[in-house]
VOPAGU-2260 file (C-alpha; in pm, 1 decimal, decimal comma):
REM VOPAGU-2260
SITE   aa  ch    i         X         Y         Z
SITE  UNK   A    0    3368,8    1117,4   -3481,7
SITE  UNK   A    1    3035,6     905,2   -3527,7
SITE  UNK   A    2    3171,0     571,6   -3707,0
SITE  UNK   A    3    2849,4     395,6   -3663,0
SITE  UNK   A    4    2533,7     380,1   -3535,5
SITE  UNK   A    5    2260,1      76,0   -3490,6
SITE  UNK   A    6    1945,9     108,0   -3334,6
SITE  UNK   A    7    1685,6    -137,3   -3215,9
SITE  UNK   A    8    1349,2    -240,3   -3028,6
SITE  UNK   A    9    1362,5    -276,5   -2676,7
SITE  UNK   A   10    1124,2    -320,8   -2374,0
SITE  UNK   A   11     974,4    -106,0   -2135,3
SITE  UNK   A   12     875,8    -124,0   -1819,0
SITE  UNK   A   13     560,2    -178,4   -1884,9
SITE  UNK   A   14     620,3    -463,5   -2130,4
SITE  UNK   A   15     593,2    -200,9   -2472,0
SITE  UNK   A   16     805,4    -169,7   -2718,8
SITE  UNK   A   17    1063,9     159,4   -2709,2
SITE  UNK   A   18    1375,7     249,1   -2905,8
SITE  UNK   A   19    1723,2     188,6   -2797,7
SITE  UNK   A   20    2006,8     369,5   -2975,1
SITE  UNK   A   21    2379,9     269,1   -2971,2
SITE  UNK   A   22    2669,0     501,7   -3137,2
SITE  UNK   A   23    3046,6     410,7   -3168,2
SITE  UNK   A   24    3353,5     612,6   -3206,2
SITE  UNK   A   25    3662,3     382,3   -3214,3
SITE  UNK   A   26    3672,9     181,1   -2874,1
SITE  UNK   A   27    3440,6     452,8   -2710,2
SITE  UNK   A   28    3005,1     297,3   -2697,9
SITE  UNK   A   29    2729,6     459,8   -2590,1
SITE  UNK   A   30    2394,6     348,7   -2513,6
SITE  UNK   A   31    2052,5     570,8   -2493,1
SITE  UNK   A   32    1664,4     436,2   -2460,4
SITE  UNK   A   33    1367,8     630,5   -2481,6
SITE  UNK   A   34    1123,0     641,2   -2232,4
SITE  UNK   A   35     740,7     667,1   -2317,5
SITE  UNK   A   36     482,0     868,0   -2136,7
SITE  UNK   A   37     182,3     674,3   -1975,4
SITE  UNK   A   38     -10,0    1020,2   -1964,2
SITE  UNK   A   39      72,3    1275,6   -2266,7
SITE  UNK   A   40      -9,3    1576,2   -2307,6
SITE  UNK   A   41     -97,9    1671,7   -2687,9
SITE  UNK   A   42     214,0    1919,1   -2680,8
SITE  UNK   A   43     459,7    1659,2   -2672,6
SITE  UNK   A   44     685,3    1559,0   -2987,4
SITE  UNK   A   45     512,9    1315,2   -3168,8
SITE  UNK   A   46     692,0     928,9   -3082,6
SITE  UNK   A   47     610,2     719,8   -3406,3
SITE  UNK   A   48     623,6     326,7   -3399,8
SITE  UNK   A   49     889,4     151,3   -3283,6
SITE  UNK   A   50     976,6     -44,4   -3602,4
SITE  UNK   A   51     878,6     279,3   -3774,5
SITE  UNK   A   52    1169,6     487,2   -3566,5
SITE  UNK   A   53    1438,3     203,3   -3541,0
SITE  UNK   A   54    1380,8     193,3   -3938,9
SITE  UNK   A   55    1442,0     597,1   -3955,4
SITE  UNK   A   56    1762,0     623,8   -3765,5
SITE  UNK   A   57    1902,5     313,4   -3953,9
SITE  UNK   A   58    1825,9     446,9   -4290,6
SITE  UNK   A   59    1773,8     824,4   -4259,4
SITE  UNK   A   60    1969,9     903,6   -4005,3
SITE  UNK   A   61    2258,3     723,1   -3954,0
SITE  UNK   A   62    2433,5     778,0   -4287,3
SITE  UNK   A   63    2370,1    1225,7   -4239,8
SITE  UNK   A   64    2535,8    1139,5   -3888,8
SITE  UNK   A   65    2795,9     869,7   -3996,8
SITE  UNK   A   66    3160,5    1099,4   -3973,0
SITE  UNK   A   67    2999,2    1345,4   -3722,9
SITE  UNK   A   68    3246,1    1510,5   -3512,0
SITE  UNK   A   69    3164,3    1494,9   -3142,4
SITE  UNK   A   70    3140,7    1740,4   -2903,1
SITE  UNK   A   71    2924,3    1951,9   -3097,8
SITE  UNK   A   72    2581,0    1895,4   -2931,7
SITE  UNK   A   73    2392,7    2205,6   -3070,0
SITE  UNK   A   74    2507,5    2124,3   -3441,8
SITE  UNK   A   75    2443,3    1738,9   -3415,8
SITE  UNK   A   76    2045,4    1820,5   -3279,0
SITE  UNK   A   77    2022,6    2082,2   -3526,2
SITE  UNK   A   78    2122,7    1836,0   -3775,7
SITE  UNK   A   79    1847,5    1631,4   -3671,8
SITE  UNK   A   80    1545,8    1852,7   -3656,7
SITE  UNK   A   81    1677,8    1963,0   -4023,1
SITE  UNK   A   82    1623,6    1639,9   -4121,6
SITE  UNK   A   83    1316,7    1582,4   -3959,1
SITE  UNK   A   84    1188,0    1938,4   -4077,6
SITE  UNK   A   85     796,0    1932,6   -3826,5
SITE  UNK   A   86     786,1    2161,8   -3522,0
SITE  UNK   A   87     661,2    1807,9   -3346,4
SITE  UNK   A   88     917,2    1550,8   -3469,4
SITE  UNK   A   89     603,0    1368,4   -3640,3
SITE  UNK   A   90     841,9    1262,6   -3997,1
SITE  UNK   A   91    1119,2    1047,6   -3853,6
SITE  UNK   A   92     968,6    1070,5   -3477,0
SITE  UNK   A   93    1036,6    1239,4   -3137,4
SITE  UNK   A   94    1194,8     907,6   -2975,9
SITE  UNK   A   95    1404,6     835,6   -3301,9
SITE  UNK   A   96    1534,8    1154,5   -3272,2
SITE  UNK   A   97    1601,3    1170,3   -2878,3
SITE  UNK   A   98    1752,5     850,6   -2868,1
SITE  UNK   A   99    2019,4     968,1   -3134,4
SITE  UNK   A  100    2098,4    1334,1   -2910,3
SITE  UNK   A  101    2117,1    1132,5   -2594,8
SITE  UNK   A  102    2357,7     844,5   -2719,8
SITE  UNK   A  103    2556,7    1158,0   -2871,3
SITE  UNK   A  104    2570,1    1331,3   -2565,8
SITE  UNK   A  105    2737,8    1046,3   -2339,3
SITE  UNK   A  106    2971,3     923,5   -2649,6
SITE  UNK   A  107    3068,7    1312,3   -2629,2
SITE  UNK   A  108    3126,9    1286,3   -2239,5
SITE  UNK   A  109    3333,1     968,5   -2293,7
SITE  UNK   A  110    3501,3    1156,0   -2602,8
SITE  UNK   A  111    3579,6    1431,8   -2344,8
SITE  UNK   A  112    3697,2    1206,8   -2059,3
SITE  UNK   A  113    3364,4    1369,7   -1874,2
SITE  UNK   A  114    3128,0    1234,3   -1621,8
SITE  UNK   A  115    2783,7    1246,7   -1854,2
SITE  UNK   A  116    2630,9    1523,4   -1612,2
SITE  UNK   A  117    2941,9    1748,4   -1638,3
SITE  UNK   A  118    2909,1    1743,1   -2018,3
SITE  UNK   A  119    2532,1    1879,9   -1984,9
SITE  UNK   A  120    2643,0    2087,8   -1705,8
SITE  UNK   A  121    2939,0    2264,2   -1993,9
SITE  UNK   A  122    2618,4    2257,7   -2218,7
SITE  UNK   A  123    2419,8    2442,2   -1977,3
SITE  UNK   A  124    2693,4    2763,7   -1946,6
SITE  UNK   A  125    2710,4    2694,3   -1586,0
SITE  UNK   A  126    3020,7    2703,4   -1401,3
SITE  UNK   A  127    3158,6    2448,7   -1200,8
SITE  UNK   A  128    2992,9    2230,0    -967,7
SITE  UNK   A  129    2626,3    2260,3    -847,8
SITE  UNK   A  130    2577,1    2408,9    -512,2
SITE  UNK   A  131    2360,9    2174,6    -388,7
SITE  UNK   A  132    2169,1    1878,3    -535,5
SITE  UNK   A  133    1826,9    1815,2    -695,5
SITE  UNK   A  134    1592,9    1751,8    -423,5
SITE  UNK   A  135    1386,4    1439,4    -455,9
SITE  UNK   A  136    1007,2    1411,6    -549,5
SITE  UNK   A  137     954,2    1003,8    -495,1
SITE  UNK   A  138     627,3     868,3    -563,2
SITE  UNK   A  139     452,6     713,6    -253,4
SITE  UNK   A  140     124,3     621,1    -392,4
SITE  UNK   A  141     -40,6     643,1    -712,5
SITE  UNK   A  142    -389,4     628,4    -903,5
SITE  UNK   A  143    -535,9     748,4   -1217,6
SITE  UNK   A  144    -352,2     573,7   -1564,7
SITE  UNK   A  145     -79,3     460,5   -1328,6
SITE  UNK   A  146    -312,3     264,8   -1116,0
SITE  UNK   A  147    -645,0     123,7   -1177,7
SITE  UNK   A  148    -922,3     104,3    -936,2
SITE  UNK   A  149    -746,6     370,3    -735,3
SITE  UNK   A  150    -733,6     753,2    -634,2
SITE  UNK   A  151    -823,4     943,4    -907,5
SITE  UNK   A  152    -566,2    1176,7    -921,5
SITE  UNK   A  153    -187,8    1024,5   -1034,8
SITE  UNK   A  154      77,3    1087,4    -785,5
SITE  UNK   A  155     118,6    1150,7    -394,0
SITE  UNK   A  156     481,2    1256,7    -340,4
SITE  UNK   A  157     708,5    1320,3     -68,1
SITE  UNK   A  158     989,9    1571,1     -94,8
SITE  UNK   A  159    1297,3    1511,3     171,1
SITE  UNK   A  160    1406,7    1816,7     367,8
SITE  UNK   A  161    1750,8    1670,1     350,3
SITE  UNK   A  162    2026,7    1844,3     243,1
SITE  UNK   A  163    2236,8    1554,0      70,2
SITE  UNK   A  164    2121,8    1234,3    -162,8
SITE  UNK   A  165    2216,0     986,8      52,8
SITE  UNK   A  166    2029,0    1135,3     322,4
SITE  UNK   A  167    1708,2    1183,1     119,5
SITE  UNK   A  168    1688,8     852,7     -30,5
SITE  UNK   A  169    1746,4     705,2     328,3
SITE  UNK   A  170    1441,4     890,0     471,5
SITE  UNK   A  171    1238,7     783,5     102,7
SITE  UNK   A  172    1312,8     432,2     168,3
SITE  UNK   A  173    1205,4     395,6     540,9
SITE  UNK   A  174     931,6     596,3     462,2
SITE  UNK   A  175     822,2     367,7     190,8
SITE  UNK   A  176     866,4      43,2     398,8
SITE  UNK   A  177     664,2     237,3     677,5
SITE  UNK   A  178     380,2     296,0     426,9
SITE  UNK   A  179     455,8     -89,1     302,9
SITE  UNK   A  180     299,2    -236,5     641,0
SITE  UNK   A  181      33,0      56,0     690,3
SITE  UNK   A  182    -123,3       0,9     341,2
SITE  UNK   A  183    -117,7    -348,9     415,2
SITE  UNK   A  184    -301,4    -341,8     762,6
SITE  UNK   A  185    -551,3    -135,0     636,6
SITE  UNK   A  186    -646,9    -272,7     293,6
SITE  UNK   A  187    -467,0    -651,2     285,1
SITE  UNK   A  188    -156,8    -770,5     183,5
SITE  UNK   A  189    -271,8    -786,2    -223,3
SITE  UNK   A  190    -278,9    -355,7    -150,9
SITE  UNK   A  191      52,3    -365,5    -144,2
SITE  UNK   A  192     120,6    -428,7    -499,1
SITE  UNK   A  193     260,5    -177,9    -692,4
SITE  UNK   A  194     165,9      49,4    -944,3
SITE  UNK   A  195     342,6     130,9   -1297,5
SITE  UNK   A  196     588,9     404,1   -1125,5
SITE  UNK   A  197     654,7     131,6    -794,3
SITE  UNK   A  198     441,6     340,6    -559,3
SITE  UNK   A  199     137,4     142,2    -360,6
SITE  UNK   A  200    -165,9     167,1    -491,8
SITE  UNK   A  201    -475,4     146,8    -250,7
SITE  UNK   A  202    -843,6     137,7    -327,2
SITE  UNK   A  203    -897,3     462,2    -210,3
SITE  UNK   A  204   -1156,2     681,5    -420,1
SITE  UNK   A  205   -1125,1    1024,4    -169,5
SITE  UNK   A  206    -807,9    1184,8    -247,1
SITE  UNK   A  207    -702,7    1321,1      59,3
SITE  UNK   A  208    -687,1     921,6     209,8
SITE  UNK   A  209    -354,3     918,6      54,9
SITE  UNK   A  210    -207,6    1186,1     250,7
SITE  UNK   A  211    -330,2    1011,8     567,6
SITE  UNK   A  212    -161,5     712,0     466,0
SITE  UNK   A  213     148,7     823,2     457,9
SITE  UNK   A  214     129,5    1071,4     766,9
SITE  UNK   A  215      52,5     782,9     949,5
SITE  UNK   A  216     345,4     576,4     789,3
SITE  UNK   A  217     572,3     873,3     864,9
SITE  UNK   A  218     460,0     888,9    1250,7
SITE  UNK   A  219     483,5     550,1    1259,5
SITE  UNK   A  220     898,1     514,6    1127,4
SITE  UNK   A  221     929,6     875,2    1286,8
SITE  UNK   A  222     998,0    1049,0    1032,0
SITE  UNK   A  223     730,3    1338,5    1088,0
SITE  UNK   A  224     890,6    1656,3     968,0
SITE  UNK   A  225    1088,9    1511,6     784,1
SITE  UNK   A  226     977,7    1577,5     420,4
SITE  UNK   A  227     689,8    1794,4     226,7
SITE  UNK   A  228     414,6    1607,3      27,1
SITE  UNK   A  229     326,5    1703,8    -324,3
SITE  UNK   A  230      35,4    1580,1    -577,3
SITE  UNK   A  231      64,7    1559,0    -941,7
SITE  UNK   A  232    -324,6    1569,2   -1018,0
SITE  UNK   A  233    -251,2    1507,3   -1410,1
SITE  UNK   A  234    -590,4    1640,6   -1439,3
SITE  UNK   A  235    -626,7    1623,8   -1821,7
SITE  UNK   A  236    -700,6    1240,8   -1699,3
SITE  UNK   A  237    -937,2    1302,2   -1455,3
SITE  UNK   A  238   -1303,1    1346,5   -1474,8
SITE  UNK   A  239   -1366,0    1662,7   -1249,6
SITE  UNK   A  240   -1435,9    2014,5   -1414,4
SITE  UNK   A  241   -1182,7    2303,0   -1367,3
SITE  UNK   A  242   -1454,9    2450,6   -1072,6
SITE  UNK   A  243   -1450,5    2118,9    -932,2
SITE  UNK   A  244   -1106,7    2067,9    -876,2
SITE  UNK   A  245   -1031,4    2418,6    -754,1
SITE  UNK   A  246   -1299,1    2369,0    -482,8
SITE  UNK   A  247   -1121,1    2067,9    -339,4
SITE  UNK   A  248    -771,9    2194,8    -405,6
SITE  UNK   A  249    -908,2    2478,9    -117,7
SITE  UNK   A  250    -999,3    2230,7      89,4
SITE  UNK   A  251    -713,6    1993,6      48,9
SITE  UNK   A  252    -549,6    2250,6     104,4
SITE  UNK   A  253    -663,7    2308,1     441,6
SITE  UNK   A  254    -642,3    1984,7     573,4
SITE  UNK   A  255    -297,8    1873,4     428,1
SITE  UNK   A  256     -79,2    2185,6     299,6
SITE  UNK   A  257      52,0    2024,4      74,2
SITE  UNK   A  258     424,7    2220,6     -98,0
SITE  UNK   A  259     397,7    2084,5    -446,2
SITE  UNK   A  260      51,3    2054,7    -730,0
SITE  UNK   A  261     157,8    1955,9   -1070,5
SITE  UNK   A  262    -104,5    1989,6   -1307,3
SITE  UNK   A  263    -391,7    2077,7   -1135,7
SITE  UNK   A  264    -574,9    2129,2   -1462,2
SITE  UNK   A  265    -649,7    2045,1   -1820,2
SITE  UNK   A  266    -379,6    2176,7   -2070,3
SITE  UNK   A  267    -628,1    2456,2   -2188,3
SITE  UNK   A  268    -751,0    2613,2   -1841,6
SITE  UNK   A  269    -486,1    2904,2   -1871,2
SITE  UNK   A  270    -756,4    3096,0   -1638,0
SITE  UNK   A  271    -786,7    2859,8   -1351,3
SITE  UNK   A  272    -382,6    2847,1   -1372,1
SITE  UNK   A  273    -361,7    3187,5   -1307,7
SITE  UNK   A  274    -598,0    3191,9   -1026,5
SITE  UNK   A  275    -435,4    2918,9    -843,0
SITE  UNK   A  276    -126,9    3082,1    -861,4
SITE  UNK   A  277    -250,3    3411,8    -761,2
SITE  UNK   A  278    -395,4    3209,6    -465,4
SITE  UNK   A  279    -132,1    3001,5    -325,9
SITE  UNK   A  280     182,8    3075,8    -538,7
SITE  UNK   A  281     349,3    3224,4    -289,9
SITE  UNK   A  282     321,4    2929,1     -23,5
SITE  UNK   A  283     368,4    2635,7    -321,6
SITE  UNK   A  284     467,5    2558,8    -645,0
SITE  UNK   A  285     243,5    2563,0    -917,3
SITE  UNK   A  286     360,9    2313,6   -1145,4
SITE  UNK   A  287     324,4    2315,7   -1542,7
SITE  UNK   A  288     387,2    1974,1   -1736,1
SITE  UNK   A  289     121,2    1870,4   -2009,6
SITE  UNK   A  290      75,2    2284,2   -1987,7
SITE  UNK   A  291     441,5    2339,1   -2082,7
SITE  UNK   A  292     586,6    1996,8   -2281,9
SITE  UNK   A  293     940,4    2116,3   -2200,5
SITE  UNK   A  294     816,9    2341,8   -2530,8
SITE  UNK   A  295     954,2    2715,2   -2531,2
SITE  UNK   A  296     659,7    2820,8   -2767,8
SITE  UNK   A  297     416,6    2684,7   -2474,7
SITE  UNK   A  298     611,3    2823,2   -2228,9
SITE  UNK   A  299     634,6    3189,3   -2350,0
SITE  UNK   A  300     238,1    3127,8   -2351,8
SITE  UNK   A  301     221,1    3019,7   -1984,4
SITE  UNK   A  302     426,2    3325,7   -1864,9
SITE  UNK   A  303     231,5    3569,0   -2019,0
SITE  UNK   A  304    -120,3    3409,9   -1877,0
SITE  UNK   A  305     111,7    3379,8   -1534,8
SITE  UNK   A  306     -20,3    2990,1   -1479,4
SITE  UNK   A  307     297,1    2892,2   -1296,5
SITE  UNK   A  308     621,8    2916,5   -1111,2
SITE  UNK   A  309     757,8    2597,2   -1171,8
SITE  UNK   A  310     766,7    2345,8   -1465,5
SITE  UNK   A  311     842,5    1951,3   -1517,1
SITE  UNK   A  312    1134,0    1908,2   -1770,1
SITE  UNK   A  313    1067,9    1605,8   -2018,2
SITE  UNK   A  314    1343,4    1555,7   -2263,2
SITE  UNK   A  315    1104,5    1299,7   -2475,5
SITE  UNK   A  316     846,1    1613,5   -2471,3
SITE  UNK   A  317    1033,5    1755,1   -2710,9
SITE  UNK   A  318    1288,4    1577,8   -2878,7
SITE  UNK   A  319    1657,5    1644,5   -2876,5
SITE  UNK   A  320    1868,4    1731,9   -2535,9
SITE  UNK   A  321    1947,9    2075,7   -2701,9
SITE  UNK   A  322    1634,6    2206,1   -2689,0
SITE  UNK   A  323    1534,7    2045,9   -2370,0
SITE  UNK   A  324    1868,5    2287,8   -2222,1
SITE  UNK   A  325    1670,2    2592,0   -2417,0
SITE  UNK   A  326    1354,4    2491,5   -2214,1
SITE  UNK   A  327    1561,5    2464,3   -1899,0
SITE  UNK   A  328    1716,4    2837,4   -1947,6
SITE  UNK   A  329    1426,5    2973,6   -2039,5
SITE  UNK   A  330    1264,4    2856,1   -1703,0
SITE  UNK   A  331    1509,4    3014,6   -1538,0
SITE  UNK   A  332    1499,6    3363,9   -1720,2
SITE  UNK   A  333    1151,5    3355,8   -1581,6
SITE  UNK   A  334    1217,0    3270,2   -1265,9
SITE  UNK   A  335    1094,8    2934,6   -1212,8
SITE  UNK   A  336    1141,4    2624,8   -1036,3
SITE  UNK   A  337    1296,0    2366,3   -1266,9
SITE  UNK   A  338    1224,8    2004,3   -1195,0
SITE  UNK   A  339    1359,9    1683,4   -1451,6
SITE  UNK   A  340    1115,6    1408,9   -1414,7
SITE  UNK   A  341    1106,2    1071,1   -1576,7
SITE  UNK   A  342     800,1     883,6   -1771,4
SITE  UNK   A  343     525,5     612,1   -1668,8
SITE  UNK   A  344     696,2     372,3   -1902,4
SITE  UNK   A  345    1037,4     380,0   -1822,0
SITE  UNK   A  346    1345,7     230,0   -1915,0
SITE  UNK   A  347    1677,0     165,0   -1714,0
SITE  UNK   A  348    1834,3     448,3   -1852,8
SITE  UNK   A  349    1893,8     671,6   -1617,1
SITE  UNK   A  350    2060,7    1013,3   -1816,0
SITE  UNK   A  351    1800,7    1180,5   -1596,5
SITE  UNK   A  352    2034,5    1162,3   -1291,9
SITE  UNK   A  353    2298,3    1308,1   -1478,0
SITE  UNK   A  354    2076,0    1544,0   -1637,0
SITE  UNK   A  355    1922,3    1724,3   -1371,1
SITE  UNK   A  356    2241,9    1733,5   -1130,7
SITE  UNK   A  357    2362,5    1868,3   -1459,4
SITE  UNK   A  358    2214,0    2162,4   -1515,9
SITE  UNK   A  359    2131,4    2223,9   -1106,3
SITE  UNK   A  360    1738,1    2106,4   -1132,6
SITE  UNK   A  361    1573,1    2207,4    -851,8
SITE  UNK   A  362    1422,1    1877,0    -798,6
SITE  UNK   A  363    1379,4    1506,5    -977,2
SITE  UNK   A  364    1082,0    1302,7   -1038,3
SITE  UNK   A  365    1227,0     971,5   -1010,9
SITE  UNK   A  366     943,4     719,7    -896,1
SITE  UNK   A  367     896,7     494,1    -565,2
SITE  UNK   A  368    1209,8     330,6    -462,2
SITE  UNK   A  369    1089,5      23,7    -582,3
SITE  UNK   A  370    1169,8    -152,9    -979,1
SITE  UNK   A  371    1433,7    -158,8   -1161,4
SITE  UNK   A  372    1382,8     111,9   -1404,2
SITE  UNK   A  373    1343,6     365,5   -1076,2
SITE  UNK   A  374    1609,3     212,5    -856,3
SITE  UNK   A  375    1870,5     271,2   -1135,0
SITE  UNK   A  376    1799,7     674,8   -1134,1
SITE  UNK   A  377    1832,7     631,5    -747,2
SITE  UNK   A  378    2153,4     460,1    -737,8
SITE  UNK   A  379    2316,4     711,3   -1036,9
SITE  UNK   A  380    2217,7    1016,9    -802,2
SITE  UNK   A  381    2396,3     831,4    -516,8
SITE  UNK   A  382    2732,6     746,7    -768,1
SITE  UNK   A  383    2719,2    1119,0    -880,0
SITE  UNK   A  384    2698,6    1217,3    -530,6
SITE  UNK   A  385    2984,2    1000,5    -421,2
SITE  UNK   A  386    3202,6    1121,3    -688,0
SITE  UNK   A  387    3095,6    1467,9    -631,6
SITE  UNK   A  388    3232,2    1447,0    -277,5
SITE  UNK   A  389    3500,2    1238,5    -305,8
């Protein structure tokens, strides 16, 4: 059972303020911190200030908790939302509340003498192992809130055709030391810092330049062939119109055919969703994230306008890790691609790993191969892997 719990402020990676919670059962510890969005949509669970949260779990929280049985995932996060009592986490907080369910979850695992992703994978109602692993979606280059003075739109990604971790990460990293020396030739050495996520950032206002840059990079290491590209547009940031965008998503399109477009437009453009995906859902995935919030409500919403076929799973979107496992199964009632992604401000935490190998993700949003905070979600893929196959 829960015997105690402390919780504190910690850093992110992009020198802010975030929660860290720590539970303790006996000689068993766990650890959980909260990641914070860089771009949020105005879906997501509510994250209150830091001091505000750390001061909710120590006096609300922890003594309701304190005696807890573990194990019991679904009756410890509906404990919490009880006590909380919003739809959007906004009285004791979204990141308050998450950092509680996720320390729970990998004291339970230890509890269990479980591997943390086998515990969410029990949660899930799968069966045994996963088939085959979450494919990677690492960030090559970046612009918009992630990157001043660069592309407009937030991510350029790169999506390994290879069938194991180890393999994939090999072909992300050569790629990205390809790209390394080709961003640096062509803009100067000072291009080659990186952006929040550890991508390269560019000054490069024309968004197809990006996609250039790292066919070039690929050819270059030759690695041609050897991935898809995908662009997370996180268009509620950018300044283009709905018409706009879907005009040079044709013609991107045409040039660079691209396999992956996460939100390609504001939160509210359920029409230009559904066109998109009438257009080129059948060749790409149409990807919901500020559109969905890893919220079931929002979800039912985008099915019945038909705006996607795939969705980005955020547990910090909406709170606890039982309801980001609804979100998950709900996806997959409707037939959708399933990918677990991490946050602009970021935290070495890395329960996404375990997460989406977990519950079989489709893919994982994990960041360049570059800082700390991203390297550590790497290297947990690669354990999980190992252990997998051992």
């Amino acid at each position: 059972m829960i015997e105690k719990v402390a919780a504190r402020p910690i850093l992110d990676s992009c020198g802010e303020w975030t929660v860290e919670v720590t539970l303790r059962s006996g000689e068993l510890i766990a650890t959980a911190s909260i990641p914070q969005g860089e771009s949020r949509g105005s879906r997501e669970a509510v994250a209150l200030p830091v001091e505000v949260g750390v001061k909710n779990i120590v006096e609300i929280i922890s003594p309701t908790i304190i005696g807890f049985k573990l194990g019991d995932q679904s009756s410890l996060d509906t404990k919490l939302k009880e006590l909380d009592g919003t739809a959007t986490k906004e009285h004791l907080g979204g990141n308050a509340l998450l950092g509680v369910s996720m320390a729970y979850a990998r004291l339970s695992a230890l509890f269990g003498c479980q591997p943390l992703w086998q515990y969410l994978r029990s949660l899930s109602n799968l069966g045994g192992e996963p088939t085959a692993p979450p494919r990677l979606l690492s960030l090559m280059i970046e612009g918009g809130l992630h990157a001043g003075g660069g592309s407009p739109f937030q991510e350029y990604l790169v999506l390994p055709r290879a069938t194991t971790i180890a393999e994939s990460v090999t072909t992300v990293v050569n790629l990205y030391r390809s790209l390394r020396k080709i961003v640096s030739q062509r803009f100067g050495p000072t291009a080659t810092h990186l952006g929040d996520e550890g991508a390269f950032a560019p000054p490069v206002a024309d968004p197809l330049v990006p996609f250039a840059l790292i066919k070039e990079a690929a050819s270059t290491a030759g690695l041609t062939d050897k991935f898809d590209v995908g662009l997370d547009v996180a268009a509620n940031n950018t300044s283009l119109n709905s018409e706009e965008l879907i005009i040079l998503y044709r013609q991107m399109r045409a040039s660079c055919p691209f396999w992956y477009l996460e939100d390609p437009f504001k939160e509210n453009d359920w029409d230009y969703f559904a066109v998109l995906l009438t257009e080129f859902g059948k060749d790409m995935m149409i990807v919901g994230d500020d559109l969905t919030a890893t919220n079931v409500a929002q979800m039912k919403l985008a099915q019945t306008q038909k705006s996607i076929n795939a969705m980005i799973v955020k547990p910090n979107q909406i709170g606890t890790i039982t309801e980001t496992l609804e979100a998950i199964r709900q996806a997959r009632l409707y037939g959708w691609k399933v990918i677990v992604s991490h946050r602009g401000r970021e935290t070495n935490d890395d329960f996404i790993a375990d997460l989406a190998w977990g519950v079989g993700a489709d893919g994982i949003k994990l960041g360049a191969p570059a800082r700390g905070e991203r390297v550590a979600k790497y290297n947990r893929l690669l354990e999980i892997e190992a252990t997998v196959n051992h």
